[in-house]
Every structure is written in structure tokens, then in C-alpha cells.
PDB file of N, CA, C, O and CB in Angstrom:
ATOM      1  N   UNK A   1      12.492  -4.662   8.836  1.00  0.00           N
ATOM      2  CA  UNK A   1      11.188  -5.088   8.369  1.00  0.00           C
ATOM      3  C   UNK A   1      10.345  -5.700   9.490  1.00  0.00           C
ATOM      4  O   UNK A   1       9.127  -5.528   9.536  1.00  0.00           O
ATOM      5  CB  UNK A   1      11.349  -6.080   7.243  1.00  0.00           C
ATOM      6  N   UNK A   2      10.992  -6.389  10.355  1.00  0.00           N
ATOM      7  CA  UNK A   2      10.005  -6.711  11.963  1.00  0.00           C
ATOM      8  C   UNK A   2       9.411  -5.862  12.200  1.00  0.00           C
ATOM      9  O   UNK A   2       8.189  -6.001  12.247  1.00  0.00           O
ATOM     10  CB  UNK A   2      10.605  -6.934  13.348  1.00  0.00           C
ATOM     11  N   UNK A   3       9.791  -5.061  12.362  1.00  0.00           N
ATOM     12  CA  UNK A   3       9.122  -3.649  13.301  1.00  0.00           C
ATOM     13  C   UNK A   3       7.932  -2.957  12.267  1.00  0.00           C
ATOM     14  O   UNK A   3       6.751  -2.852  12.599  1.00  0.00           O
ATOM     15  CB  UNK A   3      10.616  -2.168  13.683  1.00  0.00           C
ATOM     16  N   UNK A   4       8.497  -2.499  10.923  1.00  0.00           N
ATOM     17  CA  UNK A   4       6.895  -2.631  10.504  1.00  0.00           C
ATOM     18  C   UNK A   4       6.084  -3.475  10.250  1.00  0.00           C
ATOM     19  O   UNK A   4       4.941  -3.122   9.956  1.00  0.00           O
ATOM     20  CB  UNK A   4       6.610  -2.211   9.677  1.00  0.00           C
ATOM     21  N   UNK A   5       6.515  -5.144  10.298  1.00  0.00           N
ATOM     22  CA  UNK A   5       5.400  -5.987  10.254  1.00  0.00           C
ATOM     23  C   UNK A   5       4.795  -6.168  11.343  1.00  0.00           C
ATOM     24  O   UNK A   5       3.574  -6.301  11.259  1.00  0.00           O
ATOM     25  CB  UNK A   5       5.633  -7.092   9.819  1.00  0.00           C
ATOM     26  N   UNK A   6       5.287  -6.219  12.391  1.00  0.00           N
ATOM     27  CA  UNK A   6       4.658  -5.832  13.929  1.00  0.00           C
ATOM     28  C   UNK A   6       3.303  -4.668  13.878  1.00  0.00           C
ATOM     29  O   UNK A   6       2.179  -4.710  14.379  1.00  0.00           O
ATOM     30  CB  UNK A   6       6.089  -5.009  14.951  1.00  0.00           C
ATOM     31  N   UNK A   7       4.081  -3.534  12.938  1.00  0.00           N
ATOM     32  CA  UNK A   7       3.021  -2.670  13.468  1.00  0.00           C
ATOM     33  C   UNK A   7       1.928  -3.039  12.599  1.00  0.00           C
ATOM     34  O   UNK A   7       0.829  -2.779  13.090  1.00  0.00           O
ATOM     35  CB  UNK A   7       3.333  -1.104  13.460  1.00  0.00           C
ATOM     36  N   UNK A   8       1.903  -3.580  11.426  1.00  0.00           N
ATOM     37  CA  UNK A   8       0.492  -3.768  10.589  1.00  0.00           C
ATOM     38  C   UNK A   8      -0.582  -4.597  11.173  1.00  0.00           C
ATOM     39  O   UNK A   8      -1.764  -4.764  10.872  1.00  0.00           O
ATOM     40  CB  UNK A   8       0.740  -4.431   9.234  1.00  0.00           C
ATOM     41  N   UNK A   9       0.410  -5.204  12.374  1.00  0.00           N
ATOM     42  CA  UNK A   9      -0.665  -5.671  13.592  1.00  0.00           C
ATOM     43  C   UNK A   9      -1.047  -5.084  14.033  1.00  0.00           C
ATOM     44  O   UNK A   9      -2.247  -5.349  13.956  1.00  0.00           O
ATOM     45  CB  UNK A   9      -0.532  -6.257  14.517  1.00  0.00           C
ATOM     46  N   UNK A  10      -0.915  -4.270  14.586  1.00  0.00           N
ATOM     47  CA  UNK A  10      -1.947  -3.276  15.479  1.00  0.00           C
ATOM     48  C   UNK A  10      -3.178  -2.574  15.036  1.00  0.00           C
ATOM     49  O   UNK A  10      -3.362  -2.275  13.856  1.00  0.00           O
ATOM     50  CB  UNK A  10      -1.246  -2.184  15.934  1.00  0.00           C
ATOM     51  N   UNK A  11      -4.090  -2.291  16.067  1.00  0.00           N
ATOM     52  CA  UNK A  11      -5.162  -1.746  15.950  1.00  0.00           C
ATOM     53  C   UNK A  11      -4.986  -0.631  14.802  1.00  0.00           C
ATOM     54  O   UNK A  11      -5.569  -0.809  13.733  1.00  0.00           O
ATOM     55  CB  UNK A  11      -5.577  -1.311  17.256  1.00  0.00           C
ATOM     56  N   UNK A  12      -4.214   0.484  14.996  1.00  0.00           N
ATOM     57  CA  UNK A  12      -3.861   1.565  14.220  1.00  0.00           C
ATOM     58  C   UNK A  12      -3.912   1.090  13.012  1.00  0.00           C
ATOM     59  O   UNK A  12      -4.804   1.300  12.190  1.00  0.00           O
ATOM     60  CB  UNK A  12      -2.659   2.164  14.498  1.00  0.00           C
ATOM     61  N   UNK A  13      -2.772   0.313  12.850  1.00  0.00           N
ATOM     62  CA  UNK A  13      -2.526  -0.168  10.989  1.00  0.00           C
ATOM     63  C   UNK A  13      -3.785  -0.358  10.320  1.00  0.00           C
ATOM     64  O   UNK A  13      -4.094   0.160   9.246  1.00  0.00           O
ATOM     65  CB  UNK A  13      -1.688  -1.801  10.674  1.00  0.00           C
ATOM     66  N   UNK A  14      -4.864  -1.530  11.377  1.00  0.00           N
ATOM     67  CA  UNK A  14      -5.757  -2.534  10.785  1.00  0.00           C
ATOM     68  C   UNK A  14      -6.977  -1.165  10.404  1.00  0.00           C
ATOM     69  O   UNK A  14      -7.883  -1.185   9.570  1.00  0.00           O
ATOM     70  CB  UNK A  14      -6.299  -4.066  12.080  1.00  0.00           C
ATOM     71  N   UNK A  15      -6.626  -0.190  11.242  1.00  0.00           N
ATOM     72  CA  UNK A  15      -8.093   0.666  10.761  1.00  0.00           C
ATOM     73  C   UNK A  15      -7.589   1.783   9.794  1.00  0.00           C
ATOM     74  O   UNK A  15      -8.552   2.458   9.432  1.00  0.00           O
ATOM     75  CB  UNK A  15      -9.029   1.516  12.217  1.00  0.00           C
ATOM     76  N   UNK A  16      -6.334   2.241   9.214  1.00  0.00           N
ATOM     77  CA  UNK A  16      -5.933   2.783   8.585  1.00  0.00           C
ATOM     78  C   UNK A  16      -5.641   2.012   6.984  1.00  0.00           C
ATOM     79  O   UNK A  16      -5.472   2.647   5.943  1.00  0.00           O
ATOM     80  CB  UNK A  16      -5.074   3.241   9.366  1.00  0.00           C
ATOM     81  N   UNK A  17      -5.634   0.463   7.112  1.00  0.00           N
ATOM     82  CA  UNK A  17      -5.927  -0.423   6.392  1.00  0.00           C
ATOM     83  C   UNK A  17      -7.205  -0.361   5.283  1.00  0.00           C
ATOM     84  O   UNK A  17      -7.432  -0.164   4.089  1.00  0.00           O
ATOM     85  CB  UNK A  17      -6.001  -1.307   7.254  1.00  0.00           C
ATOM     86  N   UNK A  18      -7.890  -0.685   6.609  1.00  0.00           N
ATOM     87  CA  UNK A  18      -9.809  -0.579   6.201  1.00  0.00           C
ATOM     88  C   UNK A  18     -10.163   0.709   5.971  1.00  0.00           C
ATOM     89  O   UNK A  18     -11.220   0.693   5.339  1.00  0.00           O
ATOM     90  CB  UNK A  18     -10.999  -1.042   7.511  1.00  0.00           C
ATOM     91  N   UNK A  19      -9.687   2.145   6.236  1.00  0.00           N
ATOM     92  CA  UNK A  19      -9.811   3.353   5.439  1.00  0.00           C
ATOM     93  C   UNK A  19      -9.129   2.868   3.916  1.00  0.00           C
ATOM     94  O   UNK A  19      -9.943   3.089   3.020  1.00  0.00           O
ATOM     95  CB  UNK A  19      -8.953   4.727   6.253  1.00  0.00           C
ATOM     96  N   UNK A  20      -8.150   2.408   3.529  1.00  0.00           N
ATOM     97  CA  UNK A  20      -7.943   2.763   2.069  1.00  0.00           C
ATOM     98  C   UNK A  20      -8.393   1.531   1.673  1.00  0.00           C
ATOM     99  O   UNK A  20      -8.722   1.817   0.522  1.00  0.00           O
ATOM    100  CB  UNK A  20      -6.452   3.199   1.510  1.00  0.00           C
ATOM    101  N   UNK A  21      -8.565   0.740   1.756  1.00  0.00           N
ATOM    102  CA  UNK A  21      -9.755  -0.579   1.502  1.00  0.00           C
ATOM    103  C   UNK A  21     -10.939   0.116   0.955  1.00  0.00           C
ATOM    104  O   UNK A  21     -11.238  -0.064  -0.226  1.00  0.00           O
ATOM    105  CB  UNK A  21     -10.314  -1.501   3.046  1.00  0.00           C
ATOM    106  N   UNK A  22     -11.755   1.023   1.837  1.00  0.00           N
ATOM    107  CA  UNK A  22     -12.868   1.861   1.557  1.00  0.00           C
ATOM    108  C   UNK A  22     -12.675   2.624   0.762  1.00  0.00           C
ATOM    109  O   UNK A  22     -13.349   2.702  -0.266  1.00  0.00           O
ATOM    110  CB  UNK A  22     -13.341   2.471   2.417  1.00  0.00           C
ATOM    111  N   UNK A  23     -11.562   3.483   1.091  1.00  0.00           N
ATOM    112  CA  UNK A  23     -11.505   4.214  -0.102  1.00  0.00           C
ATOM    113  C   UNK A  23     -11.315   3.970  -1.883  1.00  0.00           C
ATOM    114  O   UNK A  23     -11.859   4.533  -2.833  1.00  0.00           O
ATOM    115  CB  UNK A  23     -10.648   4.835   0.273  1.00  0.00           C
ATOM    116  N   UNK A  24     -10.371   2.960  -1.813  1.00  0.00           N
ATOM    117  CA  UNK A  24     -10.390   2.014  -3.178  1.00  0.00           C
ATOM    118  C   UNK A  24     -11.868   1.631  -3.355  1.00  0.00           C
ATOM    119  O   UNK A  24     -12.227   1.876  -4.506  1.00  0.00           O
ATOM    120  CB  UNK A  24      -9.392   0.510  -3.047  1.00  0.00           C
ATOM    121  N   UNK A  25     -12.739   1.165  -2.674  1.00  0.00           N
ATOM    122  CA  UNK A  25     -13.983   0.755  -3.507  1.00  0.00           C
ATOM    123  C   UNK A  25     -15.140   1.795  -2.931  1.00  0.00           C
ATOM    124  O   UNK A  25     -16.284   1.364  -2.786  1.00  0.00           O
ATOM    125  CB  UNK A  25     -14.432  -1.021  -3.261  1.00  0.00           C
ATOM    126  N   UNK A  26     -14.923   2.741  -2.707  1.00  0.00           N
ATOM    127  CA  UNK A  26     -15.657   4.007  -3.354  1.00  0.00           C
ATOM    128  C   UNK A  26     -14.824   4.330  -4.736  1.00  0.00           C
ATOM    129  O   UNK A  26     -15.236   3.745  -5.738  1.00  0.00           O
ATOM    130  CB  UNK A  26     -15.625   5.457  -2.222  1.00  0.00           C
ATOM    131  N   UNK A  27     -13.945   5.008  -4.854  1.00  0.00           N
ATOM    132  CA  UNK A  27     -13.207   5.652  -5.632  1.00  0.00           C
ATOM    133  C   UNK A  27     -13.222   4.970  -7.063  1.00  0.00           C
ATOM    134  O   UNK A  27     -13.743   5.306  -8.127  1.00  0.00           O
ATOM    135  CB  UNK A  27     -11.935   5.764  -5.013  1.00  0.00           C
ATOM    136  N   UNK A  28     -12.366   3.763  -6.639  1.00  0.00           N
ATOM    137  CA  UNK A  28     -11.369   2.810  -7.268  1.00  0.00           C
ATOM    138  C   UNK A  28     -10.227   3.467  -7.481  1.00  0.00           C
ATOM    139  O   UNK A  28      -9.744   3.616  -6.359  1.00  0.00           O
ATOM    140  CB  UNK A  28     -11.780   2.208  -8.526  1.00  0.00           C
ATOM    141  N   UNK A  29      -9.453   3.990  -8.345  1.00  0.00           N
ATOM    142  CA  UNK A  29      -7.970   3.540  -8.321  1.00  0.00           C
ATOM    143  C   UNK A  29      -7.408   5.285  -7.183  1.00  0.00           C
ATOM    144  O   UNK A  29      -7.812   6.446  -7.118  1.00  0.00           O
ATOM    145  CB  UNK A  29      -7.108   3.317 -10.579  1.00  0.00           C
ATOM    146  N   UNK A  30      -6.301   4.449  -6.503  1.00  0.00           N
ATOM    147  CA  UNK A  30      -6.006   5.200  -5.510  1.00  0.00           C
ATOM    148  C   UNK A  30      -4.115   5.126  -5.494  1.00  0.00           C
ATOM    149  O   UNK A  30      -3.432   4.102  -5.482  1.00  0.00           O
ATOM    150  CB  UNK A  30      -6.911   4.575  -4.114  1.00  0.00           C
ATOM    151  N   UNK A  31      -3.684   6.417  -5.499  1.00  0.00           N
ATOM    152  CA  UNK A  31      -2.206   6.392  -5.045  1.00  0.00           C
ATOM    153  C   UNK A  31      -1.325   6.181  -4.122  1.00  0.00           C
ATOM    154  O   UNK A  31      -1.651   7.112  -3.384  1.00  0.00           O
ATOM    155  CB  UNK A  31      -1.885   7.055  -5.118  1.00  0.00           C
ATOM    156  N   UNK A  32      -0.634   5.782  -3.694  1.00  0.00           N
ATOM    157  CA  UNK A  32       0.475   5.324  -2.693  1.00  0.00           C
ATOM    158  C   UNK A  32       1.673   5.939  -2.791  1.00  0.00           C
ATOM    159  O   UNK A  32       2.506   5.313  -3.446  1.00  0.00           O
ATOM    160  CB  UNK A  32       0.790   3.970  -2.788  1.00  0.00           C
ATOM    161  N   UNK A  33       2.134   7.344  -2.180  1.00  0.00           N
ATOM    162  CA  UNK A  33       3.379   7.557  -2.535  1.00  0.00           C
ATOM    163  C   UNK A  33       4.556   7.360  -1.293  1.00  0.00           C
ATOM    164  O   UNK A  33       4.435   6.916  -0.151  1.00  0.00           O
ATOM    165  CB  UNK A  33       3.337   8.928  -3.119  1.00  0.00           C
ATOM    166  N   UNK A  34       5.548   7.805  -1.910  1.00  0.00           N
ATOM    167  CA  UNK A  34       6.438   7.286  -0.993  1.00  0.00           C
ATOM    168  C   UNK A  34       8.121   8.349  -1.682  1.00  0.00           C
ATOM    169  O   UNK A  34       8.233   8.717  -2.851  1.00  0.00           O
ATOM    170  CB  UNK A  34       6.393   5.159  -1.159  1.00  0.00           C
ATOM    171  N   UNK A  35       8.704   8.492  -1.070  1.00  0.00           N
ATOM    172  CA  UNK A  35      10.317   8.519  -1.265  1.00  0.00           C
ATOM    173  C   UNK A  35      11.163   7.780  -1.796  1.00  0.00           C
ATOM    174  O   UNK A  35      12.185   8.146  -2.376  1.00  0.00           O
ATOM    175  CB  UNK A  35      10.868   8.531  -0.380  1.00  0.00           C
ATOM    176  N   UNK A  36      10.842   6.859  -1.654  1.00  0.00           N
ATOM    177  CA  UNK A  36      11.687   5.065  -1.853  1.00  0.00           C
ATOM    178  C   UNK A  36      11.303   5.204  -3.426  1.00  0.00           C
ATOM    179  O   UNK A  36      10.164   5.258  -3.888  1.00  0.00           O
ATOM    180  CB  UNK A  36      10.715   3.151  -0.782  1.00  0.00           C
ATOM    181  N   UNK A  37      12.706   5.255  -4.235  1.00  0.00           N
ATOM    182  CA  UNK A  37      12.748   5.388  -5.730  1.00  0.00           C
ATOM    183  C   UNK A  37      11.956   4.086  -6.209  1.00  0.00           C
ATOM    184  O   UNK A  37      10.880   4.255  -6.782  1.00  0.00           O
ATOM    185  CB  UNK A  37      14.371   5.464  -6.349  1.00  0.00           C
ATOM    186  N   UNK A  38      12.471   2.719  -5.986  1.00  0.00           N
ATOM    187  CA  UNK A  38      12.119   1.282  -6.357  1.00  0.00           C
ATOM    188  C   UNK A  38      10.686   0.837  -5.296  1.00  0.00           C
ATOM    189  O   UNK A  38      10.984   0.672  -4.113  1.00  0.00           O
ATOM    190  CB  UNK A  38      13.679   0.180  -6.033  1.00  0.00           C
ATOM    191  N   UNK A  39       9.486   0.683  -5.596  1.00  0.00           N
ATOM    192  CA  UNK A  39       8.611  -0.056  -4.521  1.00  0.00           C
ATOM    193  C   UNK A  39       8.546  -1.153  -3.952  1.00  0.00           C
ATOM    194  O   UNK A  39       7.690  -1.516  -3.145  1.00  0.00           O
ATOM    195  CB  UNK A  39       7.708  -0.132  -4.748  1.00  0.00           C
ATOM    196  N   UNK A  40       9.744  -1.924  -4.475  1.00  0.00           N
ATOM    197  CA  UNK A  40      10.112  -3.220  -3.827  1.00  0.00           C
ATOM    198  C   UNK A  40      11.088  -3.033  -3.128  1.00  0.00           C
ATOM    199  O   UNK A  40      11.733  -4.063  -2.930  1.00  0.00           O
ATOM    200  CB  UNK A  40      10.393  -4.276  -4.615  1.00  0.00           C
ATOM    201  N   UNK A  41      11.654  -1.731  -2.449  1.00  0.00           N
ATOM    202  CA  UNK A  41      12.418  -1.535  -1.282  1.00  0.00           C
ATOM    203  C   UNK A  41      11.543  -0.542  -0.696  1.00  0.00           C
ATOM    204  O   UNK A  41      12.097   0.446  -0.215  1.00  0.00           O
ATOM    205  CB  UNK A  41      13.933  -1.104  -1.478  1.00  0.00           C
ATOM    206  N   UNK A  42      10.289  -0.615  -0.644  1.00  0.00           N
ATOM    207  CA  UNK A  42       9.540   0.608   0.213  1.00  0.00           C
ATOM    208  C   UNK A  42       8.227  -0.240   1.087  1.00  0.00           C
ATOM    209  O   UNK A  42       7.514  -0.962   0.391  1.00  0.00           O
ATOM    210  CB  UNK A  42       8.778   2.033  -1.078  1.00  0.00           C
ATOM    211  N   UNK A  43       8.010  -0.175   2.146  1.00  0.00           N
ATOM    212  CA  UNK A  43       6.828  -0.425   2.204  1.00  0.00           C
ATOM    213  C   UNK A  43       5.804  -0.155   2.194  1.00  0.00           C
ATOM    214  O   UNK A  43       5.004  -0.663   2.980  1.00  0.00           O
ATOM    215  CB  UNK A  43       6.717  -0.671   2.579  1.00  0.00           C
ATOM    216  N   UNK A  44       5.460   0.755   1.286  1.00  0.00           N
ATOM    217  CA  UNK A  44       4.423   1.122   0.293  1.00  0.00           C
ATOM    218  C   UNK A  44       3.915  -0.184  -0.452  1.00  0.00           C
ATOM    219  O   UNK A  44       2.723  -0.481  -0.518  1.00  0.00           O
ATOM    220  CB  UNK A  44       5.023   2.194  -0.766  1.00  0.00           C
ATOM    221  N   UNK A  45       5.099  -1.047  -1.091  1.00  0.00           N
ATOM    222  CA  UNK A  45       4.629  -2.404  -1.527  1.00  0.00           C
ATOM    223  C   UNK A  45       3.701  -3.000  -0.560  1.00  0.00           C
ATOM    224  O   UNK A  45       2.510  -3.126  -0.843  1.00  0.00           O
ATOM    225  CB  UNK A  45       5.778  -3.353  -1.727  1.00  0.00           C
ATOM    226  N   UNK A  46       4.396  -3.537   1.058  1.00  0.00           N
ATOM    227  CA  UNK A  46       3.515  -4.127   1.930  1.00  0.00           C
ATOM    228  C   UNK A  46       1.934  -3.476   1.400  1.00  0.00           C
ATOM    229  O   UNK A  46       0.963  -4.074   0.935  1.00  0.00           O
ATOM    230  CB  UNK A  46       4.017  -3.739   3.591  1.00  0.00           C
ATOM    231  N   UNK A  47       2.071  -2.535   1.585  1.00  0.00           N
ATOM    232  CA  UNK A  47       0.495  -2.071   1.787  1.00  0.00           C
ATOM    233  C   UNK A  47      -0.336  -2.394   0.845  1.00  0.00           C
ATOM    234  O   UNK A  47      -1.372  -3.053   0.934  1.00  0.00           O
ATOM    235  CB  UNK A  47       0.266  -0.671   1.889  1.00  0.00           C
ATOM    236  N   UNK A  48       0.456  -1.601  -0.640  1.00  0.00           N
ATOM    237  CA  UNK A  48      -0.305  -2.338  -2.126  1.00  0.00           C
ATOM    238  C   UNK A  48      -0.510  -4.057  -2.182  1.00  0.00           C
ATOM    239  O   UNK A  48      -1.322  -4.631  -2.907  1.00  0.00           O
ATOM    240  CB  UNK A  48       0.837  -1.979  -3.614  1.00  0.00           C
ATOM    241  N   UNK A  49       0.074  -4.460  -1.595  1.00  0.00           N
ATOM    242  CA  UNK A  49       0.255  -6.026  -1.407  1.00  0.00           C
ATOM    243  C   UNK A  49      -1.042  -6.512  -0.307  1.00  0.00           C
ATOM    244  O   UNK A  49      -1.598  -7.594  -0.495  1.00  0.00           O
ATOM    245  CB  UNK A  49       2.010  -6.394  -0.659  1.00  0.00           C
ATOM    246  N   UNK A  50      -1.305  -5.937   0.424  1.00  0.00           N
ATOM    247  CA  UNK A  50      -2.670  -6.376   1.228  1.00  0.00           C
ATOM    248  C   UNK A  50      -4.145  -5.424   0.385  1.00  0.00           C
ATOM    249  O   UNK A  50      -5.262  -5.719  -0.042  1.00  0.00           O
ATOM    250  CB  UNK A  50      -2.417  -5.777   3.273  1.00  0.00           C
ATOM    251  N   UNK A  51      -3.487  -4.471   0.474  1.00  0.00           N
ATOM    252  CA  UNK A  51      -4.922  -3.758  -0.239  1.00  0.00           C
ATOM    253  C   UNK A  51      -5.058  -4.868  -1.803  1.00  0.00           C
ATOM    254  O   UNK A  51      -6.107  -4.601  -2.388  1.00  0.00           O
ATOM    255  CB  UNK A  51      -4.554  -1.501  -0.782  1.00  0.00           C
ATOM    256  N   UNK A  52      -4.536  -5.576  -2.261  1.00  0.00           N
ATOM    257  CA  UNK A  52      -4.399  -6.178  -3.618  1.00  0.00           C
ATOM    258  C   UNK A  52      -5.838  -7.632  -3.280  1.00  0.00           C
ATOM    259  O   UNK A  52      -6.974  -7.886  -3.679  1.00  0.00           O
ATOM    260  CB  UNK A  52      -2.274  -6.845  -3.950  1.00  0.00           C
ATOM    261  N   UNK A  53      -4.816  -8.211  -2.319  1.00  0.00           N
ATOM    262  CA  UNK A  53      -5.371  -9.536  -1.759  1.00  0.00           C
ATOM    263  C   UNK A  53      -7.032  -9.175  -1.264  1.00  0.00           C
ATOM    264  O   UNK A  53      -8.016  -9.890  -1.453  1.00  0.00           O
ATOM    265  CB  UNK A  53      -4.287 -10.101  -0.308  1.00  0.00           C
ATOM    266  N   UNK A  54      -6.965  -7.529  -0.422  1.00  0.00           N
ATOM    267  CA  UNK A  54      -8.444  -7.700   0.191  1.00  0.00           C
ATOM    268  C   UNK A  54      -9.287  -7.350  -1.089  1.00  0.00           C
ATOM    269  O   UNK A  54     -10.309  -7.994  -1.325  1.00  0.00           O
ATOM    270  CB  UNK A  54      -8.830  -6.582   1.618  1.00  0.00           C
ATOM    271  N   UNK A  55      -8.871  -6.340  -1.914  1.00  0.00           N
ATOM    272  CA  UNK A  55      -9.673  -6.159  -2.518  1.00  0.00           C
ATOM    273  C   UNK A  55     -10.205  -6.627  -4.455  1.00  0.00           C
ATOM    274  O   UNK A  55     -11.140  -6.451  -5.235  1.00  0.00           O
ATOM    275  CB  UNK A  55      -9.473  -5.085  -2.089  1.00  0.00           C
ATOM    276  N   UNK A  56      -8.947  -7.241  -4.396  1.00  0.00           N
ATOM    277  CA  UNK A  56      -8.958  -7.834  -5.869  1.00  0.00           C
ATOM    278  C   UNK A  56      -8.746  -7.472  -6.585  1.00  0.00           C
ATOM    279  O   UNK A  56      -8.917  -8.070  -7.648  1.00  0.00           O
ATOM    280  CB  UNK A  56      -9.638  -8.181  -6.389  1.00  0.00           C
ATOM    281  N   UNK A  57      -8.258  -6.322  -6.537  1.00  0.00           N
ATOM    282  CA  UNK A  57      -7.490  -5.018  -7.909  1.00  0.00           C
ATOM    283  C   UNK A  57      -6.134  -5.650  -7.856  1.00  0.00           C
ATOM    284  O   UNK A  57      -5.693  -6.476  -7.058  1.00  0.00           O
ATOM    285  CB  UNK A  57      -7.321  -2.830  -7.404  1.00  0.00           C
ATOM    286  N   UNK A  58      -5.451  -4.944  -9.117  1.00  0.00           N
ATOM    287  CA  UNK A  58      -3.963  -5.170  -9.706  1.00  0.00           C
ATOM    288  C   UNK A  58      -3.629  -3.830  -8.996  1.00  0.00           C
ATOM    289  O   UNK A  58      -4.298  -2.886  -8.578  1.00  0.00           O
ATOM    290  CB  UNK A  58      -3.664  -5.293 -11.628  1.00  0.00           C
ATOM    291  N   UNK A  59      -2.623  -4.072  -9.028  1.00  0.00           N
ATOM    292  CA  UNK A  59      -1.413  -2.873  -8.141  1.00  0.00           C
ATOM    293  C   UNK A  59      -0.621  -2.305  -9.447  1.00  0.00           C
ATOM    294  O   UNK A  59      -0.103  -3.212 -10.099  1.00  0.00           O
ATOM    295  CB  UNK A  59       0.054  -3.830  -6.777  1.00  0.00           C
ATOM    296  N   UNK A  60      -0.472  -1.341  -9.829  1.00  0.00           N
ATOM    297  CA  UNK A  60       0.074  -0.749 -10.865  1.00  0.00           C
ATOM    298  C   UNK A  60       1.319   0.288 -10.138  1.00  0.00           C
ATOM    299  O   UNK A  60       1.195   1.116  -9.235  1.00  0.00           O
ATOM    300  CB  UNK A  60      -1.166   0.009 -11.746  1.00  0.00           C
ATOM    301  N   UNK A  61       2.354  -0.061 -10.803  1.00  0.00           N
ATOM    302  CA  UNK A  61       3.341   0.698 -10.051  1.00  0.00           C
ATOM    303  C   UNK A  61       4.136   1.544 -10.936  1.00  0.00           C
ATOM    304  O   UNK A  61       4.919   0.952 -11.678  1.00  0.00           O
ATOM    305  CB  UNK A  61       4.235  -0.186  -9.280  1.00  0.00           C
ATOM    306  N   UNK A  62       4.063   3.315 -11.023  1.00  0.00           N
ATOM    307  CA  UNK A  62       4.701   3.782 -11.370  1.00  0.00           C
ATOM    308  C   UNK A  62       6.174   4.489 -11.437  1.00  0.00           C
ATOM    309  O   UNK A  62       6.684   5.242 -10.608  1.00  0.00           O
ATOM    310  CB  UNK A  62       4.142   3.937 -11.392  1.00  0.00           C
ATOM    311  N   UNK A  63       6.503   4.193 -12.211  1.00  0.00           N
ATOM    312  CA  UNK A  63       8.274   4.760 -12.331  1.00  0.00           C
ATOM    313  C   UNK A  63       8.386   5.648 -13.151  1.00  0.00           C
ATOM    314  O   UNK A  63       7.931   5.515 -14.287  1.00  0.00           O
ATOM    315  CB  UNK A  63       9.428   3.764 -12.836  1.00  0.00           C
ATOM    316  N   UNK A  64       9.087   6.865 -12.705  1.00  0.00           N
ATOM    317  CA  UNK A  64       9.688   7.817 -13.401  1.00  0.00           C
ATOM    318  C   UNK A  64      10.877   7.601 -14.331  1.00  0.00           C
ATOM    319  O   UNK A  64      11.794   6.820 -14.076  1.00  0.00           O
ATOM    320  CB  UNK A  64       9.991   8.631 -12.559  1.00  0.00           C
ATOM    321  N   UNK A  65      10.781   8.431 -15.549  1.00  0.00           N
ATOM    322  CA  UNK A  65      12.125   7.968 -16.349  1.00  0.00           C
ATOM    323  C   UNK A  65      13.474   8.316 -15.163  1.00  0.00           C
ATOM    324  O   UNK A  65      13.622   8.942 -14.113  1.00  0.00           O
ATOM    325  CB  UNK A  65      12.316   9.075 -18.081  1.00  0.00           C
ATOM    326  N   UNK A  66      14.054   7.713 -15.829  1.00  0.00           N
ATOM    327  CA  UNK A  66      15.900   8.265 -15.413  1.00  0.00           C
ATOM    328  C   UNK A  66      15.907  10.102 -15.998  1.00  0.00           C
ATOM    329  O   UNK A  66      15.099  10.529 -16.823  1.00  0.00           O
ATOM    330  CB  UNK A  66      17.578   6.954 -16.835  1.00  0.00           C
ATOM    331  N   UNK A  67      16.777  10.779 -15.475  1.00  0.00           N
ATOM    332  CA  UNK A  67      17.082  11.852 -16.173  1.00  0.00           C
ATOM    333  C   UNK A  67      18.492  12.058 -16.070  1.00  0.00           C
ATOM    334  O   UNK A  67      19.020  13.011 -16.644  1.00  0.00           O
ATOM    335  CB  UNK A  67      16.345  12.941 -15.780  1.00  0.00           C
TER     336      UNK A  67
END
């Protein structure tokens, strides 16, 4: 988890950040996918977790049934 919190420092992260920032408030609701079955072992969360704070929306997280 260092190493990607490191990188959400960087220039890269911060303007790839402020693209889905923008894009959420053009749009509004916007998807996040990922591989990672649970989003509290993905950092997909990190991201929903700052896009939440900048922009003031709820983070809605979907789960697939079991099969």
C-alpha cells in the first residue's frame, strides 16, 4: 500500500484525479472497476474515497451475487 500511496502523490495521479473529479460533475454518477472481488481490498476504494471527500457524492459499491 506505500507504493500506491506514494504514487497518488504524483503529478500523474493528481491530474488523472481531477479528470474523474470532472468527469463526476459533468456526468454525475461514474464507475470504477476493478478485478479485486471485495473493494475494501482494491484500490479502487482509495480512489472512490478521495473522489467522495472532493466531491461530496456517496460512493455506492456494487457486488455481484455468489454463484
Amino acid at each position: 500500500h506505500k507504493i500506491y500511496a506514494a504514487h497518488l502523490k504524483t503529478p500523474q495521479a493528481r491530474e488523472e484525479l481531477d479528470e474523474l473529479s470532472s468527469l463526476v460533475k459533468k456526468t454525475g454518477p461514474v464507475c470504477i472497476l476493478c478485478y479485486e472481488r471485495d473493494h475494501r481490498h482494491c484500490h479502487r476504494q482509495w480512489i472512490a474515497e478521495i473522489i467522495e471527500e472532493r466531491e461530496r457524492v456517496k460512493v455506492q459499491n456494487l457486488v455481484a451475487r455468489q454463484v
